[in-house]
C-alpha positions as CSV (number, residue, x, y, z in Angstrom):
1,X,0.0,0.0,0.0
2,X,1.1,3.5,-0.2
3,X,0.2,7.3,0.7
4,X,-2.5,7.5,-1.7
5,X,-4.4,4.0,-1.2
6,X,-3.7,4.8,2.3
7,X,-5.6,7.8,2.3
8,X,-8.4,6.5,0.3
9,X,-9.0,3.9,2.9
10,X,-8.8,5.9,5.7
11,X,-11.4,8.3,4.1
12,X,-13.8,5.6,3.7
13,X,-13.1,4.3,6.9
14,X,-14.1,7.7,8.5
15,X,-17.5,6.6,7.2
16,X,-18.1,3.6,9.8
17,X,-20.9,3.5,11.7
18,X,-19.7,1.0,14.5
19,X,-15.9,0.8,15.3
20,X,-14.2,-2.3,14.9
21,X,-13.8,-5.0,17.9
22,X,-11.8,-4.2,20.5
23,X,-10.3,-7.3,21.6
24,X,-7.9,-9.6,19.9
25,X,-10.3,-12.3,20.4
26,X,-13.4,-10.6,18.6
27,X,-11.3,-9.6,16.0
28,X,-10.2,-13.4,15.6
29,X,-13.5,-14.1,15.7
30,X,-14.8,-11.9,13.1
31,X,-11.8,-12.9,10.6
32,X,-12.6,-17.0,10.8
33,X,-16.1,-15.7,10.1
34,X,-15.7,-13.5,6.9
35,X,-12.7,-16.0,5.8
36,X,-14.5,-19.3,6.6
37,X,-12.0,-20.9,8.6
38,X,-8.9,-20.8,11.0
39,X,-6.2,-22.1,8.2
40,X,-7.1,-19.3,6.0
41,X,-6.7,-16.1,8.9
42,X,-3.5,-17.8,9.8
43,X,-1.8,-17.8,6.2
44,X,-3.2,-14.0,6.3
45,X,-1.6,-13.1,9.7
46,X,1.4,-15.3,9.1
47,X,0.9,-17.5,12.5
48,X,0.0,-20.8,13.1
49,X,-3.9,-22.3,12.5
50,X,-3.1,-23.5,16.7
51,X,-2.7,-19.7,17.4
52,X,-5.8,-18.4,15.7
53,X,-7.8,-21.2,18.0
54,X,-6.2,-20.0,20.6
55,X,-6.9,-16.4,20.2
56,X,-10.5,-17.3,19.4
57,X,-10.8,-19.4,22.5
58,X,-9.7,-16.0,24.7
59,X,-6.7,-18.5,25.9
60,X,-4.3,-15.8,24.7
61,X,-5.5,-12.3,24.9
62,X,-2.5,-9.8,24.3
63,X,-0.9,-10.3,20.6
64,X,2.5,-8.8,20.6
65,X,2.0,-5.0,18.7
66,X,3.0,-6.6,15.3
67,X,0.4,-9.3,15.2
68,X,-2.0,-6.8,16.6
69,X,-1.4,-4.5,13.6
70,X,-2.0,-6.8,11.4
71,X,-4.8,-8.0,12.9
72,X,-6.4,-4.4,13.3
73,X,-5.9,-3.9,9.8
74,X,-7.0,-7.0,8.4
75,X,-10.4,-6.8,10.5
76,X,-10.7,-2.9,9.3
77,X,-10.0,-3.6,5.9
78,X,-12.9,-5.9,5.8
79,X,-15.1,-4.0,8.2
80,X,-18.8,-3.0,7.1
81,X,-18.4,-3.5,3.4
82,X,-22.1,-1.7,2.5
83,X,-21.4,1.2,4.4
84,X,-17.9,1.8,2.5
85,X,-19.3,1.0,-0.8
86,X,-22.4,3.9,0.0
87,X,-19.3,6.1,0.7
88,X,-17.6,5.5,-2.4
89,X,-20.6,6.1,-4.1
90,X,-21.7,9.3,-2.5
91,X,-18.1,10.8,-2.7
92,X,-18.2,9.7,-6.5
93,X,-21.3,10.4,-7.1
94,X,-22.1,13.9,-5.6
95,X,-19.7,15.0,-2.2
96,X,-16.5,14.2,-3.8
97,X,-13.6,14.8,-1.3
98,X,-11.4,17.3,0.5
99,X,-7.5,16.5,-0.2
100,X,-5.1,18.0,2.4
101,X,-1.3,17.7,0.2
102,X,2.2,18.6,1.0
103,X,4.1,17.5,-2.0
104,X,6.6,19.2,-4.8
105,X,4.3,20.2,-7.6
106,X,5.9,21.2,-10.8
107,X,5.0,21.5,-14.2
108,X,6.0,22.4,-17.4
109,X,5.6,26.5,-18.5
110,X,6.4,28.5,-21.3
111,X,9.5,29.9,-22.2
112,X,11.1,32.4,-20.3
113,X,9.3,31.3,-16.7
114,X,10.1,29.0,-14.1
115,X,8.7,25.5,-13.9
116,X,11.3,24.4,-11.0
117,X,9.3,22.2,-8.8
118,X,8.5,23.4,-5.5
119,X,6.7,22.1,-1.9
120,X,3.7,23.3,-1.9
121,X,0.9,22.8,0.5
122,X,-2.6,22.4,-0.9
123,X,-6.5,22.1,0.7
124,X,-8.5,21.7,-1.8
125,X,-12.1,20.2,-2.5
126,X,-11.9,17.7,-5.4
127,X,-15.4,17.5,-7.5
128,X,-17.2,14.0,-7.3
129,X,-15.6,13.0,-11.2
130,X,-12.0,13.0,-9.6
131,X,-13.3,10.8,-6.6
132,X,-15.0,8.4,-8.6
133,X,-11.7,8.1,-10.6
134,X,-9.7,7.9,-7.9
135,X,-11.7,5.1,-6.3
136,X,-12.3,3.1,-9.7
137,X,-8.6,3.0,-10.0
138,X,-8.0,1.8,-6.7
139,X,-10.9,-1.0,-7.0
140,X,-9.6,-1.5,-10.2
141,X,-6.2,-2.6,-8.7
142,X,-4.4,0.4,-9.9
143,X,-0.3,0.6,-8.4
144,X,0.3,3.6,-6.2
145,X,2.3,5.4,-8.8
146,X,-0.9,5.2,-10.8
147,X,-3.3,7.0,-8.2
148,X,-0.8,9.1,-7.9
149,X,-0.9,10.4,-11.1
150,X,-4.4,10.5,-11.1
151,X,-4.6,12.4,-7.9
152,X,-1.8,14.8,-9.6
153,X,-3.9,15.2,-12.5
154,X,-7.1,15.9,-10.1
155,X,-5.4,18.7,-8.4
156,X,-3.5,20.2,-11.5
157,X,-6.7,20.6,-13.3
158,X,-8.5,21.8,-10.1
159,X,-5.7,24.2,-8.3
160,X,-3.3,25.2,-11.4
161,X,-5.7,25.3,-14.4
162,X,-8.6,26.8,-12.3
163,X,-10.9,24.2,-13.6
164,X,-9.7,24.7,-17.1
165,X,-10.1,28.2,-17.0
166,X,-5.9,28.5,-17.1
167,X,-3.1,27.6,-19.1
168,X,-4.3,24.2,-21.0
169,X,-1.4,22.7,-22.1
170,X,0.1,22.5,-18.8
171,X,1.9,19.6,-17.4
172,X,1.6,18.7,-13.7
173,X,4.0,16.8,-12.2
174,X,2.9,15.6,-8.6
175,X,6.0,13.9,-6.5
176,X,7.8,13.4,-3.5
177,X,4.1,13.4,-0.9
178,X,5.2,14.6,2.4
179,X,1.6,14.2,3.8
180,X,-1.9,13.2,2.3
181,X,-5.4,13.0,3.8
182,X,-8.5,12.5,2.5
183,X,-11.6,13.4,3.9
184,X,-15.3,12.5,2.2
């Protein structure tokens, strides 16, 4: 994963209704459910099918932080799948989302002007047609350099052509992200 898929999730995740289980066991409990099985949560968590049982059990109740991770993430990643799908769809369909950036912008100017790249840091609400790209990529299976260019076309035709108002033939180049949220 990387800053931008990272972003998108955590967007969509703001969205929940109900937080995820607290416990390691619930969390256990709620994998072997949507995975149908103990074997398969243990190939995903990378410990043994014994382990899962136990932590299903409540024999073990503290996972060291790494296997807690992991867990956390796996459980959020498949937590309430209407409710992020109806977020999707709202962002892509009429919200879109508000993209907090710090990243080096440049692009490509006319003669005679200055097209170094620079940091720059950018707020800025992204119409509902550069969501639903962003998230059909992403579904899609799209690489992080990928969204990336995406988002950096999103906020070069939003922030430096003004909507297409400005300069038409110019060439955003979006690199080096310092810091990117997404909020729906």
């Amino acid at each position: 994963m990387g800053i931008v898929d990272d972003g998108l999730n955590k967007a969509v995740q703001q969205a929940f209704t109900r937080s995820i289980p607290k416990s390691a066991g619930a969390q256990m409990r709620y994998l072997v459910k949507q995975l149908k099985g103990t074997r398969a949560v243990a190939q995903q968590l990378g410990v043994s099918q014994r382990t899962v049982e136990r932590y299903v059990k409540d024999q073990i109740r503290r996972p060291r932080p790494d296997l807690a991770q992991r867990l956390a993430d796996a459980v959020r990643q498949r937590w309430q799948p209407r409710v992020r799908a109806e977020a999707r769809k709202r962002a892509a369909t009429s919200t879109g989302v508000v993209v907090d950036v710090r990243a080096r912008f440049g692009f490509t100017a006319a003669p005679g002007t200055t097209d170094d790249a620079r940091i720059r840091h950018l707020t800025l609400a992204l119409p509902p047609q550069y969501a639903a790209r962003l998230f059909e990529a992403q579904q899609a299976g799209a690489s992080e350099q990928q969204l990336r260019e995406l988002a950096g076309q999103a906020l070069g035709e939003v922030y430096f052509r003004d909507g297409g108002r400005r300069a038409a033939g110019l060439d955003v180049q979006f690199t080096d992200i310092e810091q990117l949220e997404i909020d729906l």
